[in-house]
C-alpha positions, 0 to 999 in steps of 0.5 A, spaced: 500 500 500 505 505 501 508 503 494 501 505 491 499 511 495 507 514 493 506 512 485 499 516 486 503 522 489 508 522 484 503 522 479 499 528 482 505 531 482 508 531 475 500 533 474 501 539 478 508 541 474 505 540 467 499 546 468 504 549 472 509 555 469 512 556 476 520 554 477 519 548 483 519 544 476 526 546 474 529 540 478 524 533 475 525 536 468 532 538 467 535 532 472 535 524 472 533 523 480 540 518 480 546 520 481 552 516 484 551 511 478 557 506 476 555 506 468 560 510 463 557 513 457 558 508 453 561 501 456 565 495 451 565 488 453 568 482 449 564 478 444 563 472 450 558 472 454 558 475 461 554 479 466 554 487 468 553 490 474 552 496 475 550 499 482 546 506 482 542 511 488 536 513 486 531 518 488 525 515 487 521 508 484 525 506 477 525 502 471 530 500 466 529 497 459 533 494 453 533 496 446 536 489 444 533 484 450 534 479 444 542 480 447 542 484 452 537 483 457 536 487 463 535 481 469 533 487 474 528 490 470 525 495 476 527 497 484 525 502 489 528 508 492 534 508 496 542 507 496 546 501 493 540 499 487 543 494 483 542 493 475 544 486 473 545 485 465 546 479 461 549 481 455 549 473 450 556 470 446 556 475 441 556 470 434 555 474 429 562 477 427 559 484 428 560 489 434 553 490 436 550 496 441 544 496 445 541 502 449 540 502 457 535 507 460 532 507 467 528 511 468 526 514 475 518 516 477 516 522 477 523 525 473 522 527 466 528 525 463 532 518 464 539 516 464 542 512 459 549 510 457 550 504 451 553 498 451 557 496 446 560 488 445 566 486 440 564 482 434 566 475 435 572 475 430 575 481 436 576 474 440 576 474 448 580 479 453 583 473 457 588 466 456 582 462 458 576 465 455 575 458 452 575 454 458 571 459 462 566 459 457 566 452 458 565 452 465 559 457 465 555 455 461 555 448 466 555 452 471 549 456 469 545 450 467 547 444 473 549 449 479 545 447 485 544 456 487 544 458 478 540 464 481 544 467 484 549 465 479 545 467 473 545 474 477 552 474 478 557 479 474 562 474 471 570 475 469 570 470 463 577 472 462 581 470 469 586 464 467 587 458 470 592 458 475 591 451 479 585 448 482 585 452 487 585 459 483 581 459 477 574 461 474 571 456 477 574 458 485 574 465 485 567 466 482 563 461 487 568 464 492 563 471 491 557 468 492 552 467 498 547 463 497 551 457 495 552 455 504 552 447 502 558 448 497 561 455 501 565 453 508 569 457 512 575 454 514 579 454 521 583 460 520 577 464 517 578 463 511 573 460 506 572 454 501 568 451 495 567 443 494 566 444 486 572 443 483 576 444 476 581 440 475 586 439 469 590 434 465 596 436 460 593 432 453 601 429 452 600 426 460 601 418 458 598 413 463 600 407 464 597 401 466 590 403 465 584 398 465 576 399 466 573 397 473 566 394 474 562 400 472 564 402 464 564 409 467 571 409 470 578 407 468 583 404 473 590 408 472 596 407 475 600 413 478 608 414 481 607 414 489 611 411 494 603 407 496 603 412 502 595 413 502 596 419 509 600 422 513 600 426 519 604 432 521 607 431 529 612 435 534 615 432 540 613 436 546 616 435 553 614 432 559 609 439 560 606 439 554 611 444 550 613 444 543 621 442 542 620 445 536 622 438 533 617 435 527 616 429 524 611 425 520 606 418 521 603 414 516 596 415 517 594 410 510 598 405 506 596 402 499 597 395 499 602 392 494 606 398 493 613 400 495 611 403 502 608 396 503 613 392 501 619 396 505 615 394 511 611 401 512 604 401 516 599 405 519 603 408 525 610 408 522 613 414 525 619 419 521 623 424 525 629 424 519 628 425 511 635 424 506 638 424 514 635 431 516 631 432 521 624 434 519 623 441 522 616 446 521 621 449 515 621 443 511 615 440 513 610 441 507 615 439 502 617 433 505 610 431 505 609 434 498 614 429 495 612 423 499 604 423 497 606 426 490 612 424 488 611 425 480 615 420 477 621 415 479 625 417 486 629 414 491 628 418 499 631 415 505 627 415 510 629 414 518 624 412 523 623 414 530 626 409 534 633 407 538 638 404 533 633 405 526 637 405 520 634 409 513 630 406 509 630 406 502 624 406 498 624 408 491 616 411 487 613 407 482 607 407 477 602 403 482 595 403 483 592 405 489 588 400 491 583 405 497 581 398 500 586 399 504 584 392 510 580 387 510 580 381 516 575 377 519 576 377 527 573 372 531 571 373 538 566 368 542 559 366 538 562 373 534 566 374 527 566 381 526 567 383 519 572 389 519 574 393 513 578 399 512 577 403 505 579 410 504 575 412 498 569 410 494 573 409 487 568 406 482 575 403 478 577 399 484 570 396 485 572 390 483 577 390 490 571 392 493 568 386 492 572 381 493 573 384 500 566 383 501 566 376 498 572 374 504 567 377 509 562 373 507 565 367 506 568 367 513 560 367 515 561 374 519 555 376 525 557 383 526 561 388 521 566 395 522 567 399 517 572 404 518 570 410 514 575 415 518 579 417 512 575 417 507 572 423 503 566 420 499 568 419 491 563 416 486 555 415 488 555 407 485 560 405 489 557 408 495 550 404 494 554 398 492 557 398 498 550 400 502 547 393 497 552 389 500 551 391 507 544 391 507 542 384 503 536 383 502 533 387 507 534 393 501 531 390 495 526 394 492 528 400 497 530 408 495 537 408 496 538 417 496 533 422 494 536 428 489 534 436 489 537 439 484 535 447 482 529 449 481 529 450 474 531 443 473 526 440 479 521 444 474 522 440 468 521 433 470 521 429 464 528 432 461 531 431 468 529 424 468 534 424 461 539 427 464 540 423 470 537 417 469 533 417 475 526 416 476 522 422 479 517 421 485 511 425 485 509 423 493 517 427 495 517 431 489 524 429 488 528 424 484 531 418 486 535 412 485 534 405 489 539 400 492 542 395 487 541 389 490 540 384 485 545 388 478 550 392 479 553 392 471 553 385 470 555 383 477 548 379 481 550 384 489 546 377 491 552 373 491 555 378 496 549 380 501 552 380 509 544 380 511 547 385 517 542 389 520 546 393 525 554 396 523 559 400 526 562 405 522 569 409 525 568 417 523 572 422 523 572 430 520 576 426 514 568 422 513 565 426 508 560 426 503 558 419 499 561 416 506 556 419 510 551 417 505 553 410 506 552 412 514 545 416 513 542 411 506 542 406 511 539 408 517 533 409 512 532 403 512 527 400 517 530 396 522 537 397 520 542 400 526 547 404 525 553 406 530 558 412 529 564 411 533 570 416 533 569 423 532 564 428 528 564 427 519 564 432 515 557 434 514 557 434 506 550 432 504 551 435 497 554 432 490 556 433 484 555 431 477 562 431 473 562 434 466 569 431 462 572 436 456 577 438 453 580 446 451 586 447 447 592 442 450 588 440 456 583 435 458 579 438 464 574 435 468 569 440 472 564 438 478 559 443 480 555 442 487 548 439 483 544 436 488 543 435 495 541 427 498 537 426 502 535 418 504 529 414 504 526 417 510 527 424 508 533 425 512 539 429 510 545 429 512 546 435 518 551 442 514 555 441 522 556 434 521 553 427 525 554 426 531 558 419 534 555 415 538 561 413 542 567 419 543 574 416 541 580 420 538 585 415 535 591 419 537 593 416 543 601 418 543 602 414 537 598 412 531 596 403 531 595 399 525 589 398 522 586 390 525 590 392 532 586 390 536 588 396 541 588 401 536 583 405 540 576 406 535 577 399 533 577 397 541 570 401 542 567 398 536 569 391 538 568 392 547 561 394 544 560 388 540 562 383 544 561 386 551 568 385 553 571 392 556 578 392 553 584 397 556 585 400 550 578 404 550 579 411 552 576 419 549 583 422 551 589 424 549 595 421 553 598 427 556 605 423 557 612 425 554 613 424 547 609 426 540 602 430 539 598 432 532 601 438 529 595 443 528 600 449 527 602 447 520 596 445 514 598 440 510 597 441 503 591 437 499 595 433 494 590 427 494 588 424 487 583 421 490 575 421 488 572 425 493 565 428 495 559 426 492 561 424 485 556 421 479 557 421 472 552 425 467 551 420 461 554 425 455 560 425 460 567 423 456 573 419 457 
């Protein structure tokens, strides 16, 4: 009513002024009613697409038009009075060859003349402003389209010419990091800085890889890679008998690859290093010593020196391995119970088959209990995760919804093309898309020959348990009767995936992973944003890391002490206090993994 009754008095006004011969009309006849607009007269912009956005005051109700709204579409074609007004243009790809102009006037109520500046794009032939215009016009377009917050981004003044630089600084990462809408893909880290989930990563076309062989699924291919089998390290200094710094470093094996050259030199979880090339490792050379151990990039021989009277250096040269992340599989017996125990620290479609066969020796050993260790995995492929969850459950899922999708809105609105999309059924009751668990065909393996029948697990979680991860953990308590039991510390909370896009510009293969989508399981339920709470507290640093399978290693205790009934020694929530080594939360240790994170699914026009 108050915008009624104002336009009225506007109107009025203006009235008054036309029959008037007086002076009082000399400032709406010969003014705009804006001022500190941030327009040119005349403003050029390439021949790519992109979006403007201007920032003026207004004086009154206004609105803005374009004389070309084929090309040059004025997204915020109206507003009120006030400071700080936006006018967002979205100017297409100019195709045509020609430079082409387009006239903008906003006119403000109440103010005979309006303001007008043009906007002049480059014909196609002019070319982009920037090295990677190319690749960012790629990445739009995906972005534009399959982004879970697309209105907001289509809102967005968006630079198409930045390079790229790394995975960590390019179009993709600089652009999102603007939004505000986007706080399911948009973290805040520890020391106040923010993050995106979505990547884009590139791959040099002369790259070669060797060894490369296709898994279960057709959608991915197993490739080697030079590594030491080093899966994960922990950074740690020595502290004194009160708990303070010596200001001596050194670094522990968190992870290793079977069948790999850590292995076979005797390395395993708890291995601890305080000397590299005979130095010390210190806080100066922590990173790239780290850097090279995870991310050798060919054939290299290091010495390194474990932390114990009398060791001697070891040896160990990187080689093209494959990095199998079904890192432990045993069967342990105790009493009436056979408890399966698993470690995997990636869900790796391409490495299904090891998976598997993981699975069939839990079952052949005729397990009653199982613990899945998920405290380093950070989620990968969605196929994997159900075919995990299918195996776990047996037959109590056949015929269950595995995971609900919500993709944005226009996407959710055009039901029928987003079926073809993404090959999942649409359900009119949840209004939301939807995949049901395997059990029965998963690419030509019949999952019945695998099913443990379990109707309880134990999953051990860390911060590291993210996204397809959680999925497992959250899919199945949504099955009735099944019960799941967390132990460790709190996840990740990533209930968001993304669609993976394949591409090639110029000399590089890039592959793109936007956030698309939101999962929720058969009861509706979504992963909490914070994370999900344990069921039992355990930090598993107890003044030294314990081999997976070690039956004191403290969150495998827990699990084991629940199953069994059986109180063990080694079940504690704290810390050891005494003299010795602690986790280095002073230094961040750099992302080099190669590994499938998140919540990763393919779409069907996705290449190799």
């Amino acid at each position: 009513m108050k915008t009624i009754l104002y336009t009225w008095f506007a109107v009025l006004l203006f009235g008054m002024a036309a029959v008037s011969c007086g002076d009082d009309d000399t400032k709406n006849n010969d003014t705009t009613g804006i001022t500190g607009s941030s327009w040119k007269a005349s403003e050029t912009v390439g021949a790519d697409r992109t979006t403007k956005k201007y920032t003026f005051k207004a004086s009154a109700n206004w609105v803005a038009q374009s004389d070309k709204p084929e090309w040059c579409k004025i997204l915020t074609s109206s507003g009120d009075k006030g400071s700080d007004r936006q006018l967002n243009i979205s100017v297409e790809a100019n195709e045509t060859g020609s430079t082409r102009s387009a006239n903008i006037t906003v006119q403000v109520s109440g103010y005979a003349r309006a303001a007008q500046f043009a906007i002049t794009q480059l014909g196609s032939s002019s070319g982009g402003t920037g090295a990677d215009t190319e690749l960012n016009k790629q990445v739009d377009k995906i972005l534009d389209y399959y982004y879970l917050w697309n209105g907001e981004y289509q809102q967005m003044s968006r630079d198409l010419s930045l390079d790229y630089i790394s995975s960590s600084d390019n179009f993709l990462k600089r652009t999102l990091l603007e939004m505000t809408t986007n706080d399911l893909d948009k973290k805040r880290q520890s020391n106040g800085s923010y993050s995106v989930y979505s990547y884009l990563l590139r791959t040099p076309l002369t790259k070669a890889v060797a060894g490369t062989t296709r898994g279960v699924s057709p959608e991915v291919v197993k490739k080697k890679e030079y590594g030491f089998g080093i899966a994960g390290l922990m950074g740690v200094r020595f502290v004194d008998g009160n708990n303070q710094p010596t200001g001596e470093y050194g670094l522990v094996i968190t992870s290793v690859y079977p069948d790999s050259p850590a292995s076979e030199a005797g390395f395993r979880r708890g291995t601890f290093f305080a000397q590299y090339n005979d130095a010390a490792i210190t806080a100066a050379n922590l990173n790239s010593v780290y850097s090279t151990l995870i991310a050798p990039g060919g054939s290299r021989t290091v010495k390194l020196t474990e932390n114990r009277q009398g060791a001697q250096p070891v040896s160990v040269t990187a080689r093209e391995m494959y990095p199998n992340p079904v890192i432990h599989s045993e069967v342990i017996a105790s009493g009436a119970h056979k408890i399966g125990y698993l470690v995997y620290d990636s869900f790796d479609a391409a490495y299904d088959d090891e998976l598997l066969a993981a699975v069939k020796k839990l079952k052949d050993g005729n397990i009653t209990d199982m613990v899945l260790d998920l405290r380093n995995n950070g989620g990968g492929h969605v196929i994997s995760s159900n075919m995990l969850s299918t195996c776990i459950a047996g037959a109590a899922c056949q015929g269950k919804v595995y995971e609900y999708y919500r993709y944005n809105d226009s996407r959710m609105a055009d039901i029928e093309k987003t079926t073809q999309e993404t090959r999942k059924e649409y359900d009119q009751n949840t209004k939301k898309f939807f995949d049901e668990f395997y059990y029965g065909d998963y690419y030509g393996v019949d999952l019945r020959n695998y099913a443990l029948n379990m109707t309880r697990l134990y999953v051990l979680v860390t911060g590291n348990t993210a996204s397809s991860s959680e999925a497992v953990i959250n899919t199945l308590r949504g099955l009735d009767g099944f019960t799941v039991k967390l132990i460790g510390e709190k996840t990740n909370g990533k209930n968001v995936g993304m669609e993976v896009s394949k591409f090639t510009v110029g000399n590089y293969s890039y592959e793109l992973a936007p956030i698309s989508f939101q999962g929720y399981n058969a009861k509706q339920v979504t992963v909490n944003k914070d994370g999900l709470a344990v069921d039992t507290a355990c930090e598993e640093w107890n003044g030294e890391l314990k081999d997976y399978g070690d039956r004191s290693e403290p969150m495998l205790a827990a699990a084991l002490s629940q199953i069994t009934g059986q109180r063990s020694a080694s079940v504690s929530g704290t810390r050891s206090t005494a003299p010795g080594v602690r986790p280095a939360t002073d230094i961040a240790l750099p992302d080099l993994s190669n590994r499938p994170s998140g919540m990763i699914v393919f779409l069907p026009a996705a290449e190799e």
